[in-house]
KEKE-3310 file (N, C-alpha, C; in steps of 0.2 Angstrom, whole numbers, plus 5000, padded with zeros to 4 digits):
npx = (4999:5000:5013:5024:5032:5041:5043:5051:5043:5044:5056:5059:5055:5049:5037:5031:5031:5024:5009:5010:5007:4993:4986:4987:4983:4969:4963:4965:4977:4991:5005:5022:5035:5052:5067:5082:5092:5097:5092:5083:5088:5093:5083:5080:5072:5072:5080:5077:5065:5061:5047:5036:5029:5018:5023:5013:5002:5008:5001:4989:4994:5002:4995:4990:5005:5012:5002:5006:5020:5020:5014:5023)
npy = (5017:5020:5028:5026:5031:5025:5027:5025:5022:5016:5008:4991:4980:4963:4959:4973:4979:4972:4975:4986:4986:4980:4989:5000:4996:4992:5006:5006:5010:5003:4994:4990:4976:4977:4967:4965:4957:4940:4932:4924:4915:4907:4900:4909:4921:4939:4954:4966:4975:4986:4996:4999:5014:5022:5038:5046:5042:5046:5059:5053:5042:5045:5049:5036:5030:5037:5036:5023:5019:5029:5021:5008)
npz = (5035:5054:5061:5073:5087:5100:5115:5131:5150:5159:5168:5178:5189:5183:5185:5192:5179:5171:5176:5176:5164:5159:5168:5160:5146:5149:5147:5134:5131:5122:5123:5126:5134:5134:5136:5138:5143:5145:5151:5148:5139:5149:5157:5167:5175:5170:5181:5176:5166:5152:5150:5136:5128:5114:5108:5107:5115:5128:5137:5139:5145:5158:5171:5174:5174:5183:5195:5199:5202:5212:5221:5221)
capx = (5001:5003:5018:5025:5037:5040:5046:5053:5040:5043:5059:5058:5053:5042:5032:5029:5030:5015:5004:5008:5004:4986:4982:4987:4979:4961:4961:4966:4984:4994:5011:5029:5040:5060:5070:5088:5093:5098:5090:5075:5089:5094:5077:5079:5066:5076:5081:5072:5063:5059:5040:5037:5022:5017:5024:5008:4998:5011:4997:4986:4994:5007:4994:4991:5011:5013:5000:5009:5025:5022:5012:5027)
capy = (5014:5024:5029:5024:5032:5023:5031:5023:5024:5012:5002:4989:4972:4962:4958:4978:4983:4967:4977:4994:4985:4978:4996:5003:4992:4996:5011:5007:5010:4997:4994:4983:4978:4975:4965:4966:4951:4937:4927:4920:4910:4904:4900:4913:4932:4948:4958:4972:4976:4990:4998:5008:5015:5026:5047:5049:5041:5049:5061:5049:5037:5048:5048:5027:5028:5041:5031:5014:5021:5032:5016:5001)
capz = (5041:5059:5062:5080:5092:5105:5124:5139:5153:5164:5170:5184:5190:5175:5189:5190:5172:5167:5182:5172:5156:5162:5168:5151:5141:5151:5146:5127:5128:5119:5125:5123:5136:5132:5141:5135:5147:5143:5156:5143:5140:5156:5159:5174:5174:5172:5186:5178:5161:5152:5147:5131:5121:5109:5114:5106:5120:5133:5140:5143:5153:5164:5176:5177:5177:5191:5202:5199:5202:5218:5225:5222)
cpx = (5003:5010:5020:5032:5036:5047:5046:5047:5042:5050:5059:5058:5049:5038:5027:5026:5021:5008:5003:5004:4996:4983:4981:4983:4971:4958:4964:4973:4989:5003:5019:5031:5047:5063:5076:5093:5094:5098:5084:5079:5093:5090:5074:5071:5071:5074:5075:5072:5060:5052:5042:5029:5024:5019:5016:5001:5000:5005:4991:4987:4999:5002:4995:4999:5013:5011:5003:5015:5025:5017:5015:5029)
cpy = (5020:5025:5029:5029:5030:5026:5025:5025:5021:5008:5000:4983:4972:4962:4966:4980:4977:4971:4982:4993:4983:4985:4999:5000:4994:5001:5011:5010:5004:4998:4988:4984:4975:4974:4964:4962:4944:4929:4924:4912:4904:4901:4902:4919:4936:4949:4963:4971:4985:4991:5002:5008:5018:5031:5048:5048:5043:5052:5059:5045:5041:5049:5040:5027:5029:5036:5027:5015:5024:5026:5008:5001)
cpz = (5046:5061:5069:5081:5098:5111:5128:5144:5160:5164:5179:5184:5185:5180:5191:5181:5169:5172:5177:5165:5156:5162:5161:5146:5142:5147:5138:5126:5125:5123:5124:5130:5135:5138:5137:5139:5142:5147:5153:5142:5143:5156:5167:5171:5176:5178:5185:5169:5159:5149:5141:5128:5118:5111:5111:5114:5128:5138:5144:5148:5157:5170:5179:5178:5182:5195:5204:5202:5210:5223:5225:5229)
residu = (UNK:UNK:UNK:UNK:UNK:UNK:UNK:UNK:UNK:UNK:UNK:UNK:UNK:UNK:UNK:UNK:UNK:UNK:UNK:UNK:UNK:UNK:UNK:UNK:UNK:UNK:UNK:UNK:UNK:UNK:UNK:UNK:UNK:UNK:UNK:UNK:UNK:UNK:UNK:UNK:UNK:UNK:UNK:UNK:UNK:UNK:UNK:UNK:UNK:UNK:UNK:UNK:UNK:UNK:UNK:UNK:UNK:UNK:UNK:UNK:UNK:UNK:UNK:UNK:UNK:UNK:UNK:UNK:UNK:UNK:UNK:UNK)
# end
């Protein structure tokens, strides 16, 4: 079994972070994102969520996250 480390990449709107996830994904990065809110059960949407992946796939996506990030 692969061994995971998972890194913070992204906090923000989910409305952002499901956009970053979509891109990542394309390109074969997997990713989670945590929301540590407890507006699930309100039946509100966080304020803000956090992204994470693998540090292994780090390289990869720091460009798709720059782009996303210098074009919110």
């Amino acid at each position: 079994m692969k061994k995971v480390n998972l890194v913070k990449v992204f906090g923000g709107t989910e409305a952002s972070a499901l956009l970053l996830r979509g891109r990542l994904h394309e390109t074969g990065i997997e990713s989670m994102i945590k929301n540590d809110s407890m507006d699930a059960f309100l039946g509100t949407s966080p304020d803000s969520v956090d992204l994470y992946i693998d540090e292994a796939d780090f390289e990869k996506a720091k460009d798709i996250i720059s782009d996303l990030i210098n074009n919110l």
